[in-house]
PyMOL commands that place a pseudoatom at each C-alpha (Angstrom):
pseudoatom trace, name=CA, resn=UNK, resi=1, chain=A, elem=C, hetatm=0, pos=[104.170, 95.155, 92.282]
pseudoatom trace, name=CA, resn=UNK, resi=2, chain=A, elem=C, hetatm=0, pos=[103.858, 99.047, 92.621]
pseudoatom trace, name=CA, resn=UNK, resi=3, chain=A, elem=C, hetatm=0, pos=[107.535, 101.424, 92.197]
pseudoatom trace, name=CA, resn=UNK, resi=4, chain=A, elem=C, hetatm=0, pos=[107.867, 103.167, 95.314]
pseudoatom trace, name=CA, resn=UNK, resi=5, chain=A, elem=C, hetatm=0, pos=[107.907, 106.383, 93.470]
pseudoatom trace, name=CA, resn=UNK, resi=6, chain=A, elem=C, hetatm=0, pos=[104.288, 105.282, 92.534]
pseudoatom trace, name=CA, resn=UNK, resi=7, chain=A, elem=C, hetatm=0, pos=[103.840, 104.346, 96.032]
pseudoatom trace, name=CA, resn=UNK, resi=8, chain=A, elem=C, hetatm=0, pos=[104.784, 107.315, 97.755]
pseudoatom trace, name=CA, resn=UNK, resi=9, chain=A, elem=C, hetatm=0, pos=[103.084, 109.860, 95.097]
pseudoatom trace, name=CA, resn=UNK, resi=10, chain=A, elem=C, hetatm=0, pos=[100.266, 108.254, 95.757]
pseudoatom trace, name=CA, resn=UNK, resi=11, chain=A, elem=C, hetatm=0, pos=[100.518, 108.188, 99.174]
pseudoatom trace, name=CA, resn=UNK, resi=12, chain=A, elem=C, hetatm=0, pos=[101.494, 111.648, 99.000]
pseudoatom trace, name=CA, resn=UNK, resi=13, chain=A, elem=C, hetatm=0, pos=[98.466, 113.164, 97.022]
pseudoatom trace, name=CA, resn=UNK, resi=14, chain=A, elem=C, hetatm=0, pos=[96.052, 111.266, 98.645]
pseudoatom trace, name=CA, resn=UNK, resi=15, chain=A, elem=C, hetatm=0, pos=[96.754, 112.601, 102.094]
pseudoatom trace, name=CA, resn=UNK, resi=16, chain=A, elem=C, hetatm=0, pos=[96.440, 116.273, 100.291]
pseudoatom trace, name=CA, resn=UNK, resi=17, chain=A, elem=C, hetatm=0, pos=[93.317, 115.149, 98.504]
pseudoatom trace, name=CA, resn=UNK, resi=18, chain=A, elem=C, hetatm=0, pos=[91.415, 114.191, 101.731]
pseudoatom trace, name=CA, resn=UNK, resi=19, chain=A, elem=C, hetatm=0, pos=[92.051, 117.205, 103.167]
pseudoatom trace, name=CA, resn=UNK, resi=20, chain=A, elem=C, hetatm=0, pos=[90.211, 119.467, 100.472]
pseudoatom trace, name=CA, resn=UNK, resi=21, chain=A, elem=C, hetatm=0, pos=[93.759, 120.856, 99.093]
pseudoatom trace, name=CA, resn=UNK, resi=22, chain=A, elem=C, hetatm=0, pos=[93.177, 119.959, 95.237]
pseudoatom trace, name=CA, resn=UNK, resi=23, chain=A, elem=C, hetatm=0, pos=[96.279, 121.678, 93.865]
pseudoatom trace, name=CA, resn=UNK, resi=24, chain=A, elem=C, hetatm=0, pos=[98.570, 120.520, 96.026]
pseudoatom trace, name=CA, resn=UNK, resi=25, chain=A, elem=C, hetatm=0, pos=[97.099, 116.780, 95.411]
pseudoatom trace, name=CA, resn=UNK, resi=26, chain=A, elem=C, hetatm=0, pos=[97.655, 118.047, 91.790]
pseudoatom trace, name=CA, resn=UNK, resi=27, chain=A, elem=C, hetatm=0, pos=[101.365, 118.542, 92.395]
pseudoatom trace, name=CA, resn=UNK, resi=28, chain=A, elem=C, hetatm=0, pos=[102.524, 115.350, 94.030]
pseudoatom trace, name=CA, resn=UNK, resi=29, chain=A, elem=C, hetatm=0, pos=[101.111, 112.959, 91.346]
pseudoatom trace, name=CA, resn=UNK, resi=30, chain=A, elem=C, hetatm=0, pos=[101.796, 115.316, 89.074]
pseudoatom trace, name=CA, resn=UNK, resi=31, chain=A, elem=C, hetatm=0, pos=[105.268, 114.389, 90.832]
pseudoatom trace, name=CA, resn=UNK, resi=32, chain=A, elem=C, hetatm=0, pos=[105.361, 110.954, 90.746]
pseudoatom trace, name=CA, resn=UNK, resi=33, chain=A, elem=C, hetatm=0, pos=[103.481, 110.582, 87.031]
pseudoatom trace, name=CA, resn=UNK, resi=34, chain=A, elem=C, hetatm=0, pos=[106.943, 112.541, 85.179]
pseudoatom trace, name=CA, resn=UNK, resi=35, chain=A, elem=C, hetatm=0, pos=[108.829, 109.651, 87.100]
pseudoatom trace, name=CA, resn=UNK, resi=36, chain=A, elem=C, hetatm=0, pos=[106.671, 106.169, 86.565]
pseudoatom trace, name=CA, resn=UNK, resi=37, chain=A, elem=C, hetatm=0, pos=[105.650, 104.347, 83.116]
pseudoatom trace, name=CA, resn=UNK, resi=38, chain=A, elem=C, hetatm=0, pos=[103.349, 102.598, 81.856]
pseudoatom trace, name=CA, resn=UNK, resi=39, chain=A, elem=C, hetatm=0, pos=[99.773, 101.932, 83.790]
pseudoatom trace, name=CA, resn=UNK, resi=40, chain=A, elem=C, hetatm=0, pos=[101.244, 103.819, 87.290]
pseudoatom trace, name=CA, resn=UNK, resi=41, chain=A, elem=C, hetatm=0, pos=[101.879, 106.882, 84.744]
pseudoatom trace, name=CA, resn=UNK, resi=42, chain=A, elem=C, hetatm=0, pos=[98.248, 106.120, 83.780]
pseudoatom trace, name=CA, resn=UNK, resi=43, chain=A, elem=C, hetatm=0, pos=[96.508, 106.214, 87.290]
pseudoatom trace, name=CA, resn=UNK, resi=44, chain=A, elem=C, hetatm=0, pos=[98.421, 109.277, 87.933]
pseudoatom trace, name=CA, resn=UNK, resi=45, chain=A, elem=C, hetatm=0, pos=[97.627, 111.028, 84.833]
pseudoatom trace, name=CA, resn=UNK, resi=46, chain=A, elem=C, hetatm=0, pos=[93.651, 110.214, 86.625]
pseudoatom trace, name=CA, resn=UNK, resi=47, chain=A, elem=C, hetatm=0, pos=[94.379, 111.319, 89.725]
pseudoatom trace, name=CA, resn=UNK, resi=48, chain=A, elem=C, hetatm=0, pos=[96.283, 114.781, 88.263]
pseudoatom trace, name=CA, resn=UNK, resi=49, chain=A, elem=C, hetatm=0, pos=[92.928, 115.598, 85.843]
pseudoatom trace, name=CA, resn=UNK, resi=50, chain=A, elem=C, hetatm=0, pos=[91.069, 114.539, 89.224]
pseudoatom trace, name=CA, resn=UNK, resi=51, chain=A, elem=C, hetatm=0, pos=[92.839, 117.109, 91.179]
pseudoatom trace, name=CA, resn=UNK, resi=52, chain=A, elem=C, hetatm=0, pos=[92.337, 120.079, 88.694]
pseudoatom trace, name=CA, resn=UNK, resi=53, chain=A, elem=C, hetatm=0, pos=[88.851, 119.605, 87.680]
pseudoatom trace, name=CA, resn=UNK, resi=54, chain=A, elem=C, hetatm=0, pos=[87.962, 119.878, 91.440]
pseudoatom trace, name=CA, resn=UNK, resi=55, chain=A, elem=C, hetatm=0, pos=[90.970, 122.652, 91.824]
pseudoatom trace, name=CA, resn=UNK, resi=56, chain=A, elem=C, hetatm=0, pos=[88.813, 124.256, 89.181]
pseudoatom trace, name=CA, resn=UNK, resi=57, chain=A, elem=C, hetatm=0, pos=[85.381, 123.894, 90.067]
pseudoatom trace, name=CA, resn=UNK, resi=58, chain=A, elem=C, hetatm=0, pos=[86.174, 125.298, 93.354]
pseudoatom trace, name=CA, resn=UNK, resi=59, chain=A, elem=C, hetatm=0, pos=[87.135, 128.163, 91.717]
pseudoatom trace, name=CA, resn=UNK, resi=60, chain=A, elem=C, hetatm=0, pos=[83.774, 128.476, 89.779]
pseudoatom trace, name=CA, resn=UNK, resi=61, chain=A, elem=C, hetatm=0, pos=[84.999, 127.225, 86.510]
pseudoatom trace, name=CA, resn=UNK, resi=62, chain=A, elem=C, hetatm=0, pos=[82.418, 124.249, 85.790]
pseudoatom trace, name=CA, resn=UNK, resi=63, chain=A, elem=C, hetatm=0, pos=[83.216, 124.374, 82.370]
pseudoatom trace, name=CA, resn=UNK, resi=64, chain=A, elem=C, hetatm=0, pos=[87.001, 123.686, 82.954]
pseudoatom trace, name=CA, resn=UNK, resi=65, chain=A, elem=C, hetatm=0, pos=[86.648, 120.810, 85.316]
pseudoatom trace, name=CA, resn=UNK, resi=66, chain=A, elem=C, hetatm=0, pos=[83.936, 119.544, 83.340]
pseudoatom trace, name=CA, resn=UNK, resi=67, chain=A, elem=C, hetatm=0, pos=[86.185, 118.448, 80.741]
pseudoatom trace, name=CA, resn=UNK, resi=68, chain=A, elem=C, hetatm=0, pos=[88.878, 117.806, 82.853]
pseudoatom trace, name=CA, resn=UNK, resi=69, chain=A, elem=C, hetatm=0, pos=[86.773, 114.703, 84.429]
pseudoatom trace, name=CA, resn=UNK, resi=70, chain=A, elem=C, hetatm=0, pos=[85.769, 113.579, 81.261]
pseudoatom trace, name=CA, resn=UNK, resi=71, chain=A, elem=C, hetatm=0, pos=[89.166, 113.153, 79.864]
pseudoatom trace, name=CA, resn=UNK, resi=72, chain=A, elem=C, hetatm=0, pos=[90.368, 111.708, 83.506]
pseudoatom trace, name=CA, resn=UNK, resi=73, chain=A, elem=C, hetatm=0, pos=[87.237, 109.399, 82.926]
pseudoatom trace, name=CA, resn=UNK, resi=74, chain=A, elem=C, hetatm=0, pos=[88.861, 108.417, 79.470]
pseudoatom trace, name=CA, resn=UNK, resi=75, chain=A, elem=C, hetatm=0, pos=[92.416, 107.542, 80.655]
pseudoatom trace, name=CA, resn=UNK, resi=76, chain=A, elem=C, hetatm=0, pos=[90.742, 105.396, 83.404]
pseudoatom trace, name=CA, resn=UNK, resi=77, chain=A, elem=C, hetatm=0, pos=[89.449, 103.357, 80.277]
pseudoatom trace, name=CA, resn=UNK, resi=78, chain=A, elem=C, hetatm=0, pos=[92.740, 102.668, 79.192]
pseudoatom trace, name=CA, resn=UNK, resi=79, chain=A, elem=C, hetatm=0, pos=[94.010, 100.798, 82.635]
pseudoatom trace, name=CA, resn=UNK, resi=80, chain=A, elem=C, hetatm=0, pos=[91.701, 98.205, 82.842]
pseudoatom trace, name=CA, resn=UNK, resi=81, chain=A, elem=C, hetatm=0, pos=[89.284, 96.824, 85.478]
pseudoatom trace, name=CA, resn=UNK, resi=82, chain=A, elem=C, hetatm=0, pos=[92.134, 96.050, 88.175]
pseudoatom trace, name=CA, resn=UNK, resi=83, chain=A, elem=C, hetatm=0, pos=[95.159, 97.534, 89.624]
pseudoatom trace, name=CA, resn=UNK, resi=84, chain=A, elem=C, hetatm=0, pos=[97.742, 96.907, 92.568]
pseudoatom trace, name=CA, resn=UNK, resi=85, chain=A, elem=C, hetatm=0, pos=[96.859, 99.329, 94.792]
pseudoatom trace, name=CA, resn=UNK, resi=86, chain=A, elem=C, hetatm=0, pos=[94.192, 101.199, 94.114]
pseudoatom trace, name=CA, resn=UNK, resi=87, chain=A, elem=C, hetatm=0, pos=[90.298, 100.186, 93.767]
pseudoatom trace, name=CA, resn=UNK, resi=88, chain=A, elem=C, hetatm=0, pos=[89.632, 101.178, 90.160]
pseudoatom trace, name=CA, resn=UNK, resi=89, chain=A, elem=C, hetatm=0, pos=[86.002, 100.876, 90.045]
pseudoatom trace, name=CA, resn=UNK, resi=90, chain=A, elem=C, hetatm=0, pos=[86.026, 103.129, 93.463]
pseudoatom trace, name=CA, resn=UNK, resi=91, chain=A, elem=C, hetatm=0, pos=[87.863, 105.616, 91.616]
pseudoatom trace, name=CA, resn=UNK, resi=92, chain=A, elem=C, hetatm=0, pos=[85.269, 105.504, 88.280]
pseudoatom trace, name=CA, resn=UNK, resi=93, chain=A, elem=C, hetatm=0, pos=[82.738, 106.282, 90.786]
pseudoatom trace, name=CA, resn=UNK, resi=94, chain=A, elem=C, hetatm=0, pos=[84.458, 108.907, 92.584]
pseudoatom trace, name=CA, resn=UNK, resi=95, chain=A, elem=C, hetatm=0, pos=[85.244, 110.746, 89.289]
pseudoatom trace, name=CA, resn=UNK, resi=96, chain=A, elem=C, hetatm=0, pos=[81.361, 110.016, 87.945]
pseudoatom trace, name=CA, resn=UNK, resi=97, chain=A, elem=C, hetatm=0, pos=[80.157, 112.085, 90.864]
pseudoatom trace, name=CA, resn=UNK, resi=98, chain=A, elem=C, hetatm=0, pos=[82.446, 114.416, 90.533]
pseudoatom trace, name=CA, resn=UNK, resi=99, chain=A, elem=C, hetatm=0, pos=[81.353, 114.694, 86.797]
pseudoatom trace, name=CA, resn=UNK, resi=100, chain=A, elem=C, hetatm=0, pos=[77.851, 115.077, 88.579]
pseudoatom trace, name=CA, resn=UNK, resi=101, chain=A, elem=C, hetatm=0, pos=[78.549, 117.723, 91.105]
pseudoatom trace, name=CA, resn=UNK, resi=102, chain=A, elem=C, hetatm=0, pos=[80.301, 119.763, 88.573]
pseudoatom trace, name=CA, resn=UNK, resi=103, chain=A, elem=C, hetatm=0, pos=[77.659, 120.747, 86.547]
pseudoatom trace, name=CA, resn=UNK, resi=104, chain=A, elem=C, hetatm=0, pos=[76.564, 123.146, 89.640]
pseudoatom trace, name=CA, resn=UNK, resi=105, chain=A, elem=C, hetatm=0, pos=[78.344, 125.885, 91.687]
pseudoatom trace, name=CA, resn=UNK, resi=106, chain=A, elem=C, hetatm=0, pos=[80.600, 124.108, 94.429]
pseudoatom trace, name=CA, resn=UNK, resi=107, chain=A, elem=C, hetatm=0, pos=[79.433, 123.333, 97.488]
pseudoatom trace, name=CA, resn=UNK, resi=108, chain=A, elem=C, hetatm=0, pos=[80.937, 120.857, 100.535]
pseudoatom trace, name=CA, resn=UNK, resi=109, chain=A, elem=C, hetatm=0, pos=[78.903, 118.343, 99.198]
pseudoatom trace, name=CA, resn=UNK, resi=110, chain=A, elem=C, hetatm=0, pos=[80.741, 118.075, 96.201]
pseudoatom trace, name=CA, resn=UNK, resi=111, chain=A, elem=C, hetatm=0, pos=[83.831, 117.218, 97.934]
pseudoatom trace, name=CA, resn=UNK, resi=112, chain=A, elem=C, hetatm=0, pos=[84.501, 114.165, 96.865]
pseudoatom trace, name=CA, resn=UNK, resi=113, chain=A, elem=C, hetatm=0, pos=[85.775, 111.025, 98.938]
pseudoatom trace, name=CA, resn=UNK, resi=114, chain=A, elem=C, hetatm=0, pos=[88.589, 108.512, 98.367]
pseudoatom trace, name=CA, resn=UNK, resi=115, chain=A, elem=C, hetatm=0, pos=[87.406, 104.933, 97.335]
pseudoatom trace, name=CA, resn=UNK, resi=116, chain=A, elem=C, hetatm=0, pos=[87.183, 103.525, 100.750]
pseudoatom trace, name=CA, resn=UNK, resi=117, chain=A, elem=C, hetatm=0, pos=[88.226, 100.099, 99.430]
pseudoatom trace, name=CA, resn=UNK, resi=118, chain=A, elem=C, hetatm=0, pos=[91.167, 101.392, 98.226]
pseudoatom trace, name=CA, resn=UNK, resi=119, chain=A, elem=C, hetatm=0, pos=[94.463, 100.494, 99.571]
pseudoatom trace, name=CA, resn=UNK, resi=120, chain=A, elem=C, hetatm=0, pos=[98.029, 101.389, 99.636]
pseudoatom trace, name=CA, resn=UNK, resi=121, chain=A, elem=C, hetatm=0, pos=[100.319, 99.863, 97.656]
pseudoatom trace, name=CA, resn=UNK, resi=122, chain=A, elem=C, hetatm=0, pos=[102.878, 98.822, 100.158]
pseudoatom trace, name=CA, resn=UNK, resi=123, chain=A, elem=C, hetatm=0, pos=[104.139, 95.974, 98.895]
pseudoatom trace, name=CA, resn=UNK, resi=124, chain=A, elem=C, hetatm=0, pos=[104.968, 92.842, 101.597]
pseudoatom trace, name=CA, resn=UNK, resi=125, chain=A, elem=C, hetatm=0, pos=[108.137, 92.382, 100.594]
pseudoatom trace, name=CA, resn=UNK, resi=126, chain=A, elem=C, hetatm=0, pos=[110.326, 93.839, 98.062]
pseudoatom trace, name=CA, resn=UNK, resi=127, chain=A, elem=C, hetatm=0, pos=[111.841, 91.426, 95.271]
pseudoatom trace, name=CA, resn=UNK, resi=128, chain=A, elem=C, hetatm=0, pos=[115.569, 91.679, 93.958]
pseudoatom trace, name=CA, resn=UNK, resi=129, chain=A, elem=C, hetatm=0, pos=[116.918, 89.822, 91.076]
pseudoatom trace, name=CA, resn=UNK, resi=130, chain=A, elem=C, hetatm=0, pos=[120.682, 88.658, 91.132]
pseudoatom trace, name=CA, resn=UNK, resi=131, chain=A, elem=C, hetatm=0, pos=[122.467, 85.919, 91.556]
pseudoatom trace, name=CA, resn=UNK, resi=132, chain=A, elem=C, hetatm=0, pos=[124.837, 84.235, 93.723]
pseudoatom trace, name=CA, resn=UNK, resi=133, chain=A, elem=C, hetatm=0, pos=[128.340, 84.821, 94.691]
pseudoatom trace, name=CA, resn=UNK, resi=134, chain=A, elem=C, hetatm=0, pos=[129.026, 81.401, 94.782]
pseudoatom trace, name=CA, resn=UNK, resi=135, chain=A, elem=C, hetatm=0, pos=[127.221, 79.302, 91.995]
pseudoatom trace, name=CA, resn=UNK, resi=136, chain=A, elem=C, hetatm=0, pos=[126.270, 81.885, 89.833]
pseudoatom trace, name=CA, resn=UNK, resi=137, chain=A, elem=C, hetatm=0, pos=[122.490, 81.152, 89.347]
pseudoatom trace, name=CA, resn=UNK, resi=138, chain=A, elem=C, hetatm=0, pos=[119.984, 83.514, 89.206]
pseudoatom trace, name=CA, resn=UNK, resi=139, chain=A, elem=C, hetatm=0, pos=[118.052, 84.090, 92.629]
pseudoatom trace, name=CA, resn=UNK, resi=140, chain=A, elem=C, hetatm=0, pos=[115.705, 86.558, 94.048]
pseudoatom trace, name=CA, resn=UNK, resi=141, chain=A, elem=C, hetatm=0, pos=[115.795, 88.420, 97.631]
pseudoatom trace, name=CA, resn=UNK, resi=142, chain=A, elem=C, hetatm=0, pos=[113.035, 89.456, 99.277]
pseudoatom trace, name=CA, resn=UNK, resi=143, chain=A, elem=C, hetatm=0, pos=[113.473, 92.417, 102.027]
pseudoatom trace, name=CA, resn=UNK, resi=144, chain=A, elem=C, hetatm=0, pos=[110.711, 93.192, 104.081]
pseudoatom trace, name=CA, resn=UNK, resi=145, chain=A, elem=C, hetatm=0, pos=[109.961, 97.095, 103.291]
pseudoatom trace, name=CA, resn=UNK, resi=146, chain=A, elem=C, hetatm=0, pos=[110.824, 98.393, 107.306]
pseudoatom trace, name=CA, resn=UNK, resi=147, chain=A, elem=C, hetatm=0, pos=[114.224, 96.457, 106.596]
pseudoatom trace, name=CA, resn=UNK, resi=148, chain=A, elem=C, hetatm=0, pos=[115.206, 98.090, 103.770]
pseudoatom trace, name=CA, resn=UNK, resi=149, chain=A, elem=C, hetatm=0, pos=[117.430, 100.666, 105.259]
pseudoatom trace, name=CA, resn=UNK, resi=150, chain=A, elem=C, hetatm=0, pos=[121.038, 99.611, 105.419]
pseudoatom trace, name=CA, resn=UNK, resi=151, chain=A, elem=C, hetatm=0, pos=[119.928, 96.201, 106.782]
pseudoatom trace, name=CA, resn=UNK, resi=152, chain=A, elem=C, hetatm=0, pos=[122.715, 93.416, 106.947]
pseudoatom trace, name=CA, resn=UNK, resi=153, chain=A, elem=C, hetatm=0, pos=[122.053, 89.976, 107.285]
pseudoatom trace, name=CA, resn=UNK, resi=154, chain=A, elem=C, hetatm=0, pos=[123.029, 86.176, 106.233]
pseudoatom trace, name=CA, resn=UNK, resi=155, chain=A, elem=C, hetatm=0, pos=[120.980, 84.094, 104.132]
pseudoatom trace, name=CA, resn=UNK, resi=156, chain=A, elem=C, hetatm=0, pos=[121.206, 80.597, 102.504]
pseudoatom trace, name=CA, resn=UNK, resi=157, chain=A, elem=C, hetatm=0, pos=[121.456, 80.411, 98.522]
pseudoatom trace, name=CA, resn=UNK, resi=158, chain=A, elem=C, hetatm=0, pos=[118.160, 78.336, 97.219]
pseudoatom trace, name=CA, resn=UNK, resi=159, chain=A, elem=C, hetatm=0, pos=[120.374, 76.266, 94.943]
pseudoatom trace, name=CA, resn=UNK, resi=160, chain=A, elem=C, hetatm=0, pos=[123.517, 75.578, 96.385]
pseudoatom trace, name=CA, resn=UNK, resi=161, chain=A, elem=C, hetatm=0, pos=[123.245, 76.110, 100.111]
pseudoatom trace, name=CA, resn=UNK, resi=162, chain=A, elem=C, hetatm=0, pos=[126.005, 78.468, 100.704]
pseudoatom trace, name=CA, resn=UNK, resi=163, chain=A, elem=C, hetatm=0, pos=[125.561, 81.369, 103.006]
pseudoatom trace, name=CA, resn=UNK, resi=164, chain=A, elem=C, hetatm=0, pos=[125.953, 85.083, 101.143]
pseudoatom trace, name=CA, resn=UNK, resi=165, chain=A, elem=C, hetatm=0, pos=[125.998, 88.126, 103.357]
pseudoatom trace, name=CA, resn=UNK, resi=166, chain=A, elem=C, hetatm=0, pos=[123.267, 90.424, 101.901]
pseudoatom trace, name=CA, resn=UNK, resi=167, chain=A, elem=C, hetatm=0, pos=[124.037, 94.150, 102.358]
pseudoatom trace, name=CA, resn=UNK, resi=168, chain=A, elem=C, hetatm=0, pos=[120.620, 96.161, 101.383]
pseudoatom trace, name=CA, resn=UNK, resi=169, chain=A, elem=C, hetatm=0, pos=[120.860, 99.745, 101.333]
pseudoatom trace, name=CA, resn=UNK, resi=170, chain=A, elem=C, hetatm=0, pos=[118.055, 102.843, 99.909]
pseudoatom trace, name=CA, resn=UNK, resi=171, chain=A, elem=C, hetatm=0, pos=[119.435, 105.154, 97.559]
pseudoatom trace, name=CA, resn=UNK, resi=172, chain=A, elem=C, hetatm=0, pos=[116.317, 107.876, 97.132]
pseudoatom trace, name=CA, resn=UNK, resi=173, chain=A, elem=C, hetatm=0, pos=[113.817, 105.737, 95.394]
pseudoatom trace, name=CA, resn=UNK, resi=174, chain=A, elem=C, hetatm=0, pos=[116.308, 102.956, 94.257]
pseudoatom trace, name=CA, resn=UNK, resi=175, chain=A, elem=C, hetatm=0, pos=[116.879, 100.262, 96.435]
pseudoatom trace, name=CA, resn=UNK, resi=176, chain=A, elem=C, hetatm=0, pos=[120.465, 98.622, 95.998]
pseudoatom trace, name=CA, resn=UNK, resi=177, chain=A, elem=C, hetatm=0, pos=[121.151, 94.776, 97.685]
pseudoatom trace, name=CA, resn=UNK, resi=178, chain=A, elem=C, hetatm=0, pos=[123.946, 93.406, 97.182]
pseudoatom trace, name=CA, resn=UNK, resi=179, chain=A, elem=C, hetatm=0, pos=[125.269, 89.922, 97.490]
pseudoatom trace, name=CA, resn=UNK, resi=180, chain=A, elem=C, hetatm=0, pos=[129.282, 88.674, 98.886]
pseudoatom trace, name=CA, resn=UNK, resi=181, chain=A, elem=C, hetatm=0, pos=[130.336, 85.537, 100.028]
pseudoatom trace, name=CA, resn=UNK, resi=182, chain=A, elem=C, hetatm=0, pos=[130.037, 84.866, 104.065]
pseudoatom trace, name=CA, resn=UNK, resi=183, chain=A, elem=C, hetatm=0, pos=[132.971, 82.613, 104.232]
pseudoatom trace, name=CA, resn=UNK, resi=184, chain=A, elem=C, hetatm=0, pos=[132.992, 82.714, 108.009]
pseudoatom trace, name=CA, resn=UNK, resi=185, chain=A, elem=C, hetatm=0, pos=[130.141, 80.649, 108.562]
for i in range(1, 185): cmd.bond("trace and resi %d" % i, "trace and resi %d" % (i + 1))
show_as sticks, trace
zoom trace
């Protein structure tokens, strides 16, 4: 499952992208890739070299965005055929035409278009790892993302039965639930 600070820079930059405004695009992943690890790092280290190669050709400099797409076309390599949240192949084409397009003086045409298969990566539910006030084992809760905001409610403990009051709350990025014995029911 996708962070939400890979969520919402990609969110973020893709709105910006679509509308033809490269550098901005540029700085919200830019944004979120300083933040995330790992593979997410990866597609946004794409999707910044994306953003400047186009920022760049725009600006006449072929050469510049030339290279920029190649090594964007590189780090794509390195995270793999499949990813949660965005269509991968969609984005190896996008980038190959861009490659394409580059090679002359920009034009509308070579504004590029988001994979259409690709999706955002809002998750269904969002998983939390703790355990219970009362027995002590290891559970997970699941909040639905639109209840995530200082939602309150009572829930059943999958091993031993006992109600816990779960308190979820959003702290920026970081989402906190918390766990406490409902001994009123």
């Amino acid at each position: 499952m996708a962070s939400p600070t890979f969520i919402a820079s990609l969110d973020a930059g893709r709105q910006r992208f679509e509308s033809g405004a490269f550098h901005s695009a540029h700085e919200a992943w830019e944004s979120g890739w300083r933040q995330t690890h790992g593979r997410e790092r990866r597609v946004l280290q794409v999707l910044v070299l994306w953003s400047a190669a186009l920022h760049h050709h725009e600006r006449g400099k072929e050469l510049g965005a030339n290279r920029l797409l190649l090594r964007a076309l590189e780090k794509l390599g390195e995270v793999g055929d499949v990813f949660d949240g965005v269509d991968v192949e969609g984005l190896r084409e996008g980038l190959v035409t861009s490659l394409e397009q580059a090679r002359a003086p920009w034009s509308e045409a070579a504004k590029p278009h988001w994979p259409e298969t690709s999706a955002s990566a809002v998750p269904e539910t969002l998983d939390h790892e703790t355990a219970c006030p009362y027995c002590g084992e290891p559970v997970m809760v699941s909040v639905a993302p639109e209840e995530a905001d200082d939602a309150s409610y009572v829930e059943d403990c999958p091993v031993c039965c006992r109600p816990w009051e779960v308190q979820v709350s959003r702290d920026g990025d970081q989402l906190r639930i918390s766990l406490g014995r409902d001994d009123a029911q």
